[in-house]
C-alpha positions in Angstrom: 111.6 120.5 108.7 110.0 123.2 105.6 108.3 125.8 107.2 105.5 127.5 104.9 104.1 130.5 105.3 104.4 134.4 105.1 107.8 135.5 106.4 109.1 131.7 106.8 111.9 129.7 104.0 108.7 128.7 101.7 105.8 131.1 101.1 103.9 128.6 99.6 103.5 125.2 100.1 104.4 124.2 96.3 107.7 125.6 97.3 108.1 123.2 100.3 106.6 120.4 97.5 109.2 121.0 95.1 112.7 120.8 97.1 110.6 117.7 99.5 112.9 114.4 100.7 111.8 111.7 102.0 110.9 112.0 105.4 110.4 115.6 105.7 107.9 117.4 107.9 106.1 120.6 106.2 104.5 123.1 108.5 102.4 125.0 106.7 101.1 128.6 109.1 97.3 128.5 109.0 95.6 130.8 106.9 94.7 131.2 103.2 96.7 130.0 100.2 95.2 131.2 96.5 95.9 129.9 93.4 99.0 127.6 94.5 99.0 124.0 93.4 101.1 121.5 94.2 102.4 118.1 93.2 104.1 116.0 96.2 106.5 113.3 94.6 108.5 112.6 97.5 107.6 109.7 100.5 107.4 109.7 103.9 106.1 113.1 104.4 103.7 114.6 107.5 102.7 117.7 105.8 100.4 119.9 108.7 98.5 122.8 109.1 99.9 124.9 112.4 97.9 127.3 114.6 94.3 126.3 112.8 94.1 124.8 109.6 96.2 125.7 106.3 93.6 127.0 103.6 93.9 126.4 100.0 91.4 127.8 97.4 92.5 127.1 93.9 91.2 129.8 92.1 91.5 128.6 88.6 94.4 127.0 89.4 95.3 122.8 89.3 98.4 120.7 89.1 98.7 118.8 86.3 95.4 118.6 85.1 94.0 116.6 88.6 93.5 118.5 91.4 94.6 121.3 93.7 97.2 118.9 95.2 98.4 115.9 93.3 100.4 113.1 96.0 102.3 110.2 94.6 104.5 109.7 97.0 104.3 107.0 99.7 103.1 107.2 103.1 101.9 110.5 103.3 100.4 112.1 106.1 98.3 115.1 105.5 96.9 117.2 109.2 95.1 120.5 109.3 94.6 121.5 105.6 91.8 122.3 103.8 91.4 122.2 99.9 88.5 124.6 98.1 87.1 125.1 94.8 89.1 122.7 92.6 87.9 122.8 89.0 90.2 121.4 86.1 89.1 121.3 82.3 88.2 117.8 82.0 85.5 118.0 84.7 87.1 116.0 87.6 89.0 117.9 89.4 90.0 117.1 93.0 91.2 118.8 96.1 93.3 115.6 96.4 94.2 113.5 93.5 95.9 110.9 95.1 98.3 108.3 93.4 100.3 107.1 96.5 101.4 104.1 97.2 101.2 102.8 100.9 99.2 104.8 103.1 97.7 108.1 102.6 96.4 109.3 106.3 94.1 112.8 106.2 93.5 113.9 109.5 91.7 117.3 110.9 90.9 118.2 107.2 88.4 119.3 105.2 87.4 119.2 101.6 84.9 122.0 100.3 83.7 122.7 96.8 85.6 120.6 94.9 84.9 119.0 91.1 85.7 115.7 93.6 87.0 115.8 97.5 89.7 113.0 96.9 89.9 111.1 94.1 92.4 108.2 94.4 93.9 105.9 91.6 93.5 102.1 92.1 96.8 100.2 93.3 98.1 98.6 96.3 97.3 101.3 98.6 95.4 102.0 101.7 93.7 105.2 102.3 93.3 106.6 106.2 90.6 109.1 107.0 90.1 110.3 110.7 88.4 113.4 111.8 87.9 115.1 108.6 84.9 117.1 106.7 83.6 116.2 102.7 80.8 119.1 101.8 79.6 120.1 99.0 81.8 118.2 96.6 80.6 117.1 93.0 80.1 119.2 89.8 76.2 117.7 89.5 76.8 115.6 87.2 76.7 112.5 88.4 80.1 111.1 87.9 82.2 113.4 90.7 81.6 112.7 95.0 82.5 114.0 97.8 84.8 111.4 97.5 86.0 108.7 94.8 88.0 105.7 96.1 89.1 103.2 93.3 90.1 99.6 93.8 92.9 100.3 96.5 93.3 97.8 99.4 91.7 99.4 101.6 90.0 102.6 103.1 89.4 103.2 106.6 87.1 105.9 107.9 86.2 107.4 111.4 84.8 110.4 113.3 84.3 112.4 109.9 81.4 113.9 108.0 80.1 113.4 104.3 77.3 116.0 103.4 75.8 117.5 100.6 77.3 115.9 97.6 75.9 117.4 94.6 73.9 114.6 92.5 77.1 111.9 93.3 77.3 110.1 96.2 78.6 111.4 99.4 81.0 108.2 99.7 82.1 106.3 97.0 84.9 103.2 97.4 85.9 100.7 95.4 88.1 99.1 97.7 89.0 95.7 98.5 87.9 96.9 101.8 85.9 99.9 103.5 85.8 100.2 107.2 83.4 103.1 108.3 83.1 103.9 111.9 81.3 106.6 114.2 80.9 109.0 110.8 78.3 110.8 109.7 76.6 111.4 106.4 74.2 113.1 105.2 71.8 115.3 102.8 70.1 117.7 105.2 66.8 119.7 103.9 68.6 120.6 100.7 71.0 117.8 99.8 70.8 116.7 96.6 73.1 113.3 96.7 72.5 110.3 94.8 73.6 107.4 97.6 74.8 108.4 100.7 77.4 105.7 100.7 77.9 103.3 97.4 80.3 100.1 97.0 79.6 99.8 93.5 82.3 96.8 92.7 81.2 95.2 96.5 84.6 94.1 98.9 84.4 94.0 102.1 82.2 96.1 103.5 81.8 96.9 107.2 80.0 99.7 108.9 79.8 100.1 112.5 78.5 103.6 114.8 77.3 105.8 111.9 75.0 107.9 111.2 72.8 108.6 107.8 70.7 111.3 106.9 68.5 111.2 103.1 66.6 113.9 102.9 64.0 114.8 100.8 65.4 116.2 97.5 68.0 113.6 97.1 69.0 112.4 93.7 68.6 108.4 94.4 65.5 107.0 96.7 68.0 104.4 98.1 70.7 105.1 101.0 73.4 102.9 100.7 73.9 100.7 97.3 76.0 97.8 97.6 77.3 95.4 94.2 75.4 97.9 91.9 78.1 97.6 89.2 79.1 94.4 89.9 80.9 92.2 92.3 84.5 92.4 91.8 86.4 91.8 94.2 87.7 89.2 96.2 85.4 89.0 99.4 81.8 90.4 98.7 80.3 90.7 102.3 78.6 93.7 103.8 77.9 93.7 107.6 76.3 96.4 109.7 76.5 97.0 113.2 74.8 99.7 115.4 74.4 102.2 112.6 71.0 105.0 112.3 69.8 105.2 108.9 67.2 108.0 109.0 65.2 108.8 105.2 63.2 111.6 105.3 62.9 110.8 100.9 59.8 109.1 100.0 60.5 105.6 98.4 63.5 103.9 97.9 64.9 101.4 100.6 67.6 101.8 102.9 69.6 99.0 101.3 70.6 98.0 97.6 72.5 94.7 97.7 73.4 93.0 94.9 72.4 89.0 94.3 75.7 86.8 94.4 76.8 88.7 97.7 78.0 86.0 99.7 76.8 87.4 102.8 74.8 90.3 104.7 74.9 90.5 108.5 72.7 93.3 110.4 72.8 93.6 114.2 71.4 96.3 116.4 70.9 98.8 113.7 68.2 101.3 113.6 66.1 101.9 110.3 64.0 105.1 110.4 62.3 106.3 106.7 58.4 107.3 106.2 56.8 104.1 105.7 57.3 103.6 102.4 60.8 102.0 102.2 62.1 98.3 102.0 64.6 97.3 103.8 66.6 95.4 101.2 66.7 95.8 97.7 68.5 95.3 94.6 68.5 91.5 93.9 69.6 90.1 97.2 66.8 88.2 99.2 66.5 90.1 102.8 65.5 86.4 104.0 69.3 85.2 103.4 70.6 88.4 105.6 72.1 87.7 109.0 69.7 90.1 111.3 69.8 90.2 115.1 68.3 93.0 117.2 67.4 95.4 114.4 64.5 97.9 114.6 62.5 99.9 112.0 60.9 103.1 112.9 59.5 106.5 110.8 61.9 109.4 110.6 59.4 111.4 112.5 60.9 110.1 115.4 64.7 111.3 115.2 63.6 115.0 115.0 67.0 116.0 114.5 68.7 113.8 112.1 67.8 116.2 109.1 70.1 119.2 110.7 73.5 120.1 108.8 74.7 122.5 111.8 73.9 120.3 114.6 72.7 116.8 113.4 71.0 115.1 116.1 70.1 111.2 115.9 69.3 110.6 119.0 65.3 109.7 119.1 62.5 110.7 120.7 60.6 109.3 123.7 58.5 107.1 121.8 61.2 105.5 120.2 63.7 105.6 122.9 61.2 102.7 124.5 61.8 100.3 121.6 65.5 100.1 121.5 66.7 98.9 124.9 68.8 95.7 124.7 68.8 92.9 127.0 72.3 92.0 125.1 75.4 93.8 124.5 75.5 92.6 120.4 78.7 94.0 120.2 81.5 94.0 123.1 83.5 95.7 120.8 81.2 98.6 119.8 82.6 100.7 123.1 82.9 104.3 122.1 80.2 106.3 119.7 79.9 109.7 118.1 77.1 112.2 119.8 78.4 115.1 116.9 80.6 114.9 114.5 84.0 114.0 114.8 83.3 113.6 118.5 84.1 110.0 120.1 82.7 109.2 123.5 82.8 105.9 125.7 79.8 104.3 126.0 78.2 102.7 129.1 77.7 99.3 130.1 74.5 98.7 128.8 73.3 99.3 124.9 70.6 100.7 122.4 69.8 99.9 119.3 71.5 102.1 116.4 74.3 104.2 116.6 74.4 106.6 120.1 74.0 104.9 123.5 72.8 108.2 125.3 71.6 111.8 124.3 74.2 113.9 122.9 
């Protein structure tokens, strides 16, 4: 085990990063960290924040010309660390910049201010995400997110929060695969994202519990884009389950899907804009989409949805009489997420759209 911190072996955690073997454990005290950058090289590392969260700010600073941290070892486990302010010469900086291979798991983290949250290389990989916070990421220029996934294997998200991208998107994956569960994201009053979640090369997409918020000065009228540079990769299917999609943006539609996508499948979700968006647009025919128990409302009626601090989809009375089921859509759909990051069971019977009860 490396312990980090003031008064321990390692004062710093690029230290602890340079004398790393495989299989180490790197404690890192919470509190703040300036200016040190790191490259982790070795594999099989759990590298964790201990007492609160470990907080880096880079300050000017980056390694190698990526990123406040630079990982490209395998199997990494990051817990408990936050990464701030990343800005390298070439514009695209990240608070990760991750070249693993296996699995890179980020848990109990957050990502603030950065050129680009995570950027991560294609390859063979799989990227984990539980639990964790993307704000404010982007330099406005279009080309850096919250977060930037390449053609890995596959990503996996749940119980985390993407807000306020600046002008990118406040998801972006390229991935094989993207599984998103009980996650929020969102613009807020202010946010000026261009797609709140974007599959650009397609895969296989699958959403399931989440929450969305466009607001009003977004970048892009649309909320999720789907195949918009092409399709890819192997499988090309998006599906939907029990997700809120609130747009508080005039215009737009809630979905861009690509023609050629082999298949769309919506169940139980709830679409809420201001009466002026399509459902489906982009090429593919909303007539070919799989859609079961599905509702479309006006934002007007998930007062809360637009709130950074306290987001709150949970709708009003008027709406709250149109979404009772008769049919559980999904057995599997069993737990949902009143706040962020939160997880609760849900009871036997179900709603349409993402919560199940008031938070």
């Amino acid at each position: 085990m490396l312990q980090v911190g003031p008064g321990k072996t390692y004062t710093v955690p690029s230290a602890a990063a340079a004398v790393a073997q495989s299989g180490d454990v790197i404690k890192i005290t919470a509190g703040d960290y300036r200016g040190d950058v790191a490259s982790w090289t070795a594999s099989n590392l759990t590298i964790c924040g201990v007492g609160g969260r470990a907080r880096l700010f880079a300050n000017g600073n980056n390694a190698r010309g990526k990123g406040l941290w630079v990982v490209s070892g395998s199997n990494i486990t990051i817990d408990s660390v936050e990464f701030r302010d990343t800005t390298v010469p070439d514009q695209n900086g990240a608070g990760i910049r991750a070249e693993h291979g296996g699995d890179l798991r980020i848990i109990n983290s957050g990502f603030y201010d950065n050129q680009n949250g995570i950027l991560a290389n294609a390859g063979s990989s799989t990227i984990t995400i539980e639990g964790s916070e993307f704000a404010r990421n982007g330099l406005g220029d279009g080309y850096t997110h919250n977060i930037y996934v390449n053609q890995i294997n596959r990503l996996t998200v749940s119980r985390s929060y993407f807000h306020e991208a600046r002008i990118g998107h406040n998801f972006k994956s390229r991935a094989k695969e993207t599984v998103i569960e009980n996650s929020f994201f969102m613009d807020g009053p202010t946010g000026t994202s261009s797609y709140l979640a974007d599959f650009p090369n397609g895969g296989r997409v699958y959403l399931r519990g989440n929450q969305f918020h466009k607001g009003p000065q977004a970048d892009n009228p649309n909320a999720i884009s789907y195949g918009a540079e092409g399709l890819t990769n192997p499988t090309n299917t998006f599906e939907a389950v029990h997700n809120t999609v609130a747009v508080t943006r005039s215009g737009g539609a809630f979905l861009w899907i690509a023609s050629g996508t082999s298949a769309v499948t919506l169940t139980a979700n709830l679409f809420a804009g201001t009466g002026n968006q399509t459902l489906i647009t982009g090429g593919y025919a909303a007539g070919n989409a799989a859609q079961s128990n599905n509702v479309t409302s006006v934002a007007s009626n998930i007062p809360g949805a637009s709130s950074i601090g306290s987001p709150n989809f949970w709708p009003n009375a008027a709406l709250q009489a149109l979404i009772g089921l008769s049919v559980v859509p999904d057995a599997n759909y069993t737990r949902d997420a009143p706040t962020p990051y939160a997880s609760r069971a849900i009871p036997g019977s179900r709603k349409v759209g993402a919560l199940q009860s008031s938070p």
